[in-house]
C-alpha positions, 0 to 999 in steps of 0.5 A, a space after each residue: 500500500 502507498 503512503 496516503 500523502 504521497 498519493 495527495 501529493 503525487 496523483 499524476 505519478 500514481 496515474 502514470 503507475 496505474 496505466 504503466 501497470 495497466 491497472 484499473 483502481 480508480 484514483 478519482 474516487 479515491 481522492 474524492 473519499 480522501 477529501 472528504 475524510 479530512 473534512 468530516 474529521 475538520 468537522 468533527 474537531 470543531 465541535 468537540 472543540 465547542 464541547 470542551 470550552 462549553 464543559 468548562 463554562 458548565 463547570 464554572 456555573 456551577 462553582 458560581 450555584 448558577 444554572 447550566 441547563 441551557 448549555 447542557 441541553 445544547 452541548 446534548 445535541 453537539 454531542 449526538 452530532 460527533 457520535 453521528 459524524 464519528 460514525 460517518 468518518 469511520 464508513 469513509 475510512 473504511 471505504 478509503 483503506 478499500 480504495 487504497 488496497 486498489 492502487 498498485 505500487 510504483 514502478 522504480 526509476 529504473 523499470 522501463 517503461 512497456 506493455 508486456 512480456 515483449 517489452 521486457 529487457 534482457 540483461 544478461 545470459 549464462 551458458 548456451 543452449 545444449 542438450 546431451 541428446 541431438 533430438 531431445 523429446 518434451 519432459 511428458 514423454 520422457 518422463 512417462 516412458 521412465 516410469 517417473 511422471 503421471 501426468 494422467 492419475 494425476 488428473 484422476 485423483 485432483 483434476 489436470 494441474 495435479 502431477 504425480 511424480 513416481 519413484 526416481 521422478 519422487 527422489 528428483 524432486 526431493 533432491 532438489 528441495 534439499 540441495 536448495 535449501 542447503 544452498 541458500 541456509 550454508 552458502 546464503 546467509 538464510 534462516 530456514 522456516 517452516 511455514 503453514 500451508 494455509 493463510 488468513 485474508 489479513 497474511 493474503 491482504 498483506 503481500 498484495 494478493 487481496 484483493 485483486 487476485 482472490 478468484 485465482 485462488 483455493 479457498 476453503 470456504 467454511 474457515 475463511 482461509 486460503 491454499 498458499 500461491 507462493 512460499 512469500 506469503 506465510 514468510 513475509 507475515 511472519 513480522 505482520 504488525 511487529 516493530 523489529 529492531 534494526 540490529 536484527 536487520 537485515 532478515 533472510 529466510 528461505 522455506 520450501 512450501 508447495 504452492 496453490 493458483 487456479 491460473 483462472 484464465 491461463 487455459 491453452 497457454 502453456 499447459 501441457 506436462 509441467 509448464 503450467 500448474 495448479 500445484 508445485 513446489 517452490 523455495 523462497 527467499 524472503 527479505 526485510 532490509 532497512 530501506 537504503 539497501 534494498 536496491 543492493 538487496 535485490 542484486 544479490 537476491 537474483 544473484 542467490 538465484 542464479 547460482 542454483 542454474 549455475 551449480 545444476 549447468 543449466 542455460 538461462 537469461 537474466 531479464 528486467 521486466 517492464 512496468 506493464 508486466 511488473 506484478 501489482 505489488 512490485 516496484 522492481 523485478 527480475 525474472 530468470 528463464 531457463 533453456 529447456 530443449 524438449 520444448 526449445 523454449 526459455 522458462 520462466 523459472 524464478 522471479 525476483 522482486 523488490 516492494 519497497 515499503 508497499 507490503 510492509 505498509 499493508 502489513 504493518 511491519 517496522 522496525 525501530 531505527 539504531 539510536 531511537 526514533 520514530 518506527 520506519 516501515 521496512 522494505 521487503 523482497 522476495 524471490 523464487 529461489 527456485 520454482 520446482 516444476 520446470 527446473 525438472 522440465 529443463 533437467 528432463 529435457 537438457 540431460 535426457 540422453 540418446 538410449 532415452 535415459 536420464 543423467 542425474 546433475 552432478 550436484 544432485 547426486 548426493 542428494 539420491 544415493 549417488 544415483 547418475 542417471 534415471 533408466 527406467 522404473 
């Protein structure tokens, strides 16, 4: 959430982001609710004003045996004037903090400007596209012909979206977890949490997923909470309404957690196999940072990313993304997408951004400067460090092997027993 004077004070700016954005919150009647609050609170100041003069008068007449009643009754109806303006203030501050969740967060100075995902600007590359097979087949057929990836019992037990992933497909998977984990606690500087799988809407309004994206989320109805879409949400609300103290900053965590998204209105792009699910594993990275170290933060949080690619020797490109496909809370990011040569097509496979104070606003998350003062709202960032799904489409794909088998990365065979490669189940 942004501050509420610098959106007064800024409107053309916040106009700028919302378009930038291709957002739809509208400013107008945000302003006009915003008016009309510090008028109604003018209001009421005055006439709690009269009251308290009015009481001392009171007070005065009767120290003097003189009659008050006149005042008494007047000051009865100035006093059921302030509890129904009370009243009205607390509607429009109501509707206000609503109209201010609407308002996405401002793009960084240095985020071009763009429409979508065509506009977004490459930074740099690392490795070249390769395979160990020349006419690598796509991950849904090796892994079906391995014995290790089900992708039809998946969609009979829960619905397409769902995998099952099947003896060494199984250990895959888990290897990666650990060999991520281990990464980022020992070599990282991150604290591993273990975290719900299930958020309330107050963790769900905090991160920014509420109230916009609500229908692209599972709900269990009778409690009122939700399937968590990515491991940010339970971690950054850990600190939900704390004041931190600046020693203990800046905070790093990382958490494995399976993710939740109904992708409503994703149907027909990307979905066969792997590429785009209702349900996947992911590590996350969660920082909160004093907010002049956040732009160096995010430098360092894409570079946490991007070593995981480099220890599994799998090609990817580093990319900015523009404001029109910059997410709603974000003010910058950066996104990695890794080669994989079933499909032949670069994935997006971690996405890395800084909020500035926009999610620790919404959430309430301070922390109290060295040497005292008033509580400053941290910055928070978080990342995909990294997304399970289609890293394993990029390993299935890049090191499959002609005999149809394939290869274990050499990072991760430690992780299964030393086994080097997948032949079959």
């Amino acid at each position: 959430m942004l501050d509420l004077k610098y959106v007064r004070t800024n409107p053309d700016i916040v106009r700028a982001a919302i378009r930038n954005k291709n957002e739809k919150a509208d400013l107008d009647r945000l302003l006009a609710l915003d008016g009309e609050l510090r008028s109604l609170l003018v209001k009421v100041e005055e006439l709690k004003k009269e009251r308290n003069i009015e009481s001392e008068r009171v007070a005065g007449l009767k120290r003097k045996g003189e009659s008050a009643d006149e005042i008494i009754a007047r000051m009865r109806g100035v006093s059921e004037r302030i509890k129904g303006l009370d009243e009205e203030i607390s509607g429009v501050q109501g509707r206000l903090r609503e109209s201010m969740l609407t308002v996405p967060n401002i793009p960084h100075e240095s985020v071009p400007v763009g429409k979508d995902e065509d506009d977004n600007v490459e930074l740099r590359s690392w490795g070249e596209p390769w395979s160990l097979c020349e006419e690598p087949v796509p991950h849904w057929e090796i892994g079906e012909s391995l014995g290790i990836l089900d992708l039809k019992r998946g969609t009979k037990i829960a619905g397409s979206g769902f995998p099952v992933f099947i003896g060494a497909g199984a250990l895959l998977v888990r290897a990666l977890i650990q060999f991520m984990l281990d990464t980022h606690t020992r070599e990282h500087g991150y604290v591993e949490v273990a975290p719900p799988f299930v958020a309330n809407r107050d963790s769900m309004r905090g991160t920014g997923q509420l109230p916009k994206l609500e229908f692209d989320m599972y709900r269990l109805e009778e409690d009122d909470l939700f399937l968590i879409p990515t491991g940010e949400v339970p971690i950054t609300n850990l600190y939900r309404d704390e004041i931190l103290d600046s020693a203990r900053l800046p905070i790093y965590h990382t958490a494995y957690t399976p993710c939740f998204r109904r992708e409503a209105g994703s149907y027909g792009k990307d979905t066969r196999g792997l590429l785009r699910l209702h349900r996947f594993d992911k590590v996350e990275l969660v920082k909160f940072v004093e907010p002049e170290n956040s732009c160096g933060e995010l430098e360092s949080l894409i570079a946490n990313a991007e070593s995981i690619f480099q220890s599994l020797d799998l090609p990817y490109k580093v990319k900015t993304l523009c404001t029109g496909d910059l997410s709603f809370a974000a003010a910058k990011c950066y996104d990695v997408d890794v080669w994989s040569a079933g499909v032949g097509k670069w994935l997006e496979v971690s996405s890395c951004s800084n909020f500035g104070d926009f999610q620790a606003r919404r959430a309430g998350i301070k922390y109290r400067p060295t040497g005292g003062g008033k509580a400053r709202y941290v910055h928070t960032l978080n990342g995909s460090g990294v997304a399970l799904a289609r890293t394993i489409v990029a390993i299935l794909e890049n090191y499959q092997t002609p005999e149809g088998t394939v290869r274990i990365p050499e990072v991760l065979r430690v992780y299964m027993g030393g086994l080097e490669e997948i032949t079959g189940a």
